[in-house]
N, C-alpha and C positions, 0 to 999 in steps of 0.2 A: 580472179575467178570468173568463169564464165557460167551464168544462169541454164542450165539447161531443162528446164522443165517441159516445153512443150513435146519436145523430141522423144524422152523418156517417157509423158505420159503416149503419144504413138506408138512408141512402139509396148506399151500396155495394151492399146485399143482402147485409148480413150479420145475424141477427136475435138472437142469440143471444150471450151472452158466452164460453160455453164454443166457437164456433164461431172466436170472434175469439182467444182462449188457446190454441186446438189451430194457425194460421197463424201467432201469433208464436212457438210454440214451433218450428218449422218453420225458421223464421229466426231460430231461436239465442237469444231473448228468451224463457226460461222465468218465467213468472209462479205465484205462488201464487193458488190459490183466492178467499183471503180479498181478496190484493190484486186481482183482477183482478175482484170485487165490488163492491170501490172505484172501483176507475175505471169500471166499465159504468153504476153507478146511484149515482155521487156525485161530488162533488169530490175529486180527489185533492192530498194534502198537500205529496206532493214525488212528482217523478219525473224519473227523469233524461233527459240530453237525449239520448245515445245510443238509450235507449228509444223515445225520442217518434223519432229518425229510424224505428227499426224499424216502429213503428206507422205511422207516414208511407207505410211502401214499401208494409206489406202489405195497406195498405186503397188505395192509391193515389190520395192525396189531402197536401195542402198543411197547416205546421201550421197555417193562420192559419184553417183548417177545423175544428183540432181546441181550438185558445185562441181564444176571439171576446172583445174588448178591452170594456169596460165604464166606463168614465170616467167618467160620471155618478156611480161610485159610488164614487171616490176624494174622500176629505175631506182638506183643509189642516188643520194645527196648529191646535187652539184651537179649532175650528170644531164645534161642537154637529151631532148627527148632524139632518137635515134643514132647517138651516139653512142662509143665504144667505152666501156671503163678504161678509167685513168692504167698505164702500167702496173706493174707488178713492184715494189720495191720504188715510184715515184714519191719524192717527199712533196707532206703534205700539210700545211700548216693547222697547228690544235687549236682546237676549238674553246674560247677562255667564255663560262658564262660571266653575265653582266646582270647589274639589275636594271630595271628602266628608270627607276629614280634614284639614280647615281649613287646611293650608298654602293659602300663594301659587299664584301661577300663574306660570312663567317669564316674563318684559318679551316681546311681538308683534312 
């Protein structure tokens, strides 16, 4: 997923982060400095979703405005970063769990 919050709030007319942290405090979303630096000019690592409605209303915009999906850049198991998935129909050895302190595993 890519963050796009500054973008969407511009094209609001909102230019500024602290302009965007003084409306959601407005609406009860008090943010810190540091985190609300986070979010204006980076990815942020967690945020909650109550939050992200808040942001939703006060910029009046959709989340799918403010998360844009990226799927190109999810990789499968095993898969070497810029490489190609395995064939189609390539066999492929299963995967048996273990435990770490060697007992058994209960009968499936």
């Amino acid at each position: 997923m890519r963050w796009n919050l500054r973008l969407t709030a511009a094209n609001k007319g909102i230019w500024k982060a602290s302009e965007l942290q003084r409306s959601l405090a407005e609406h009860g979303l008090v943010i810190s400095a540091g985190k609300m630096s986070g979010l204006w000019s980076g990815q942020p690592v967690s945020l909650k979703l109550e939050d992200l409605d808040v942001i939703c209303v006060v910029m009046g915009c959709e989340i799918g405005d403010l998360l844009v999906p990226e799927p190109d850049k999810v990789r499968r198991p095993g898969e070497a970063s810029g490489q190609q998935a395995a064939a189609v129909g390539a066999p492929t050895s299963a995967v048996v769990p273990r435990r770490r302190d060697g007992r058994s595993l209960p009968p499936q």
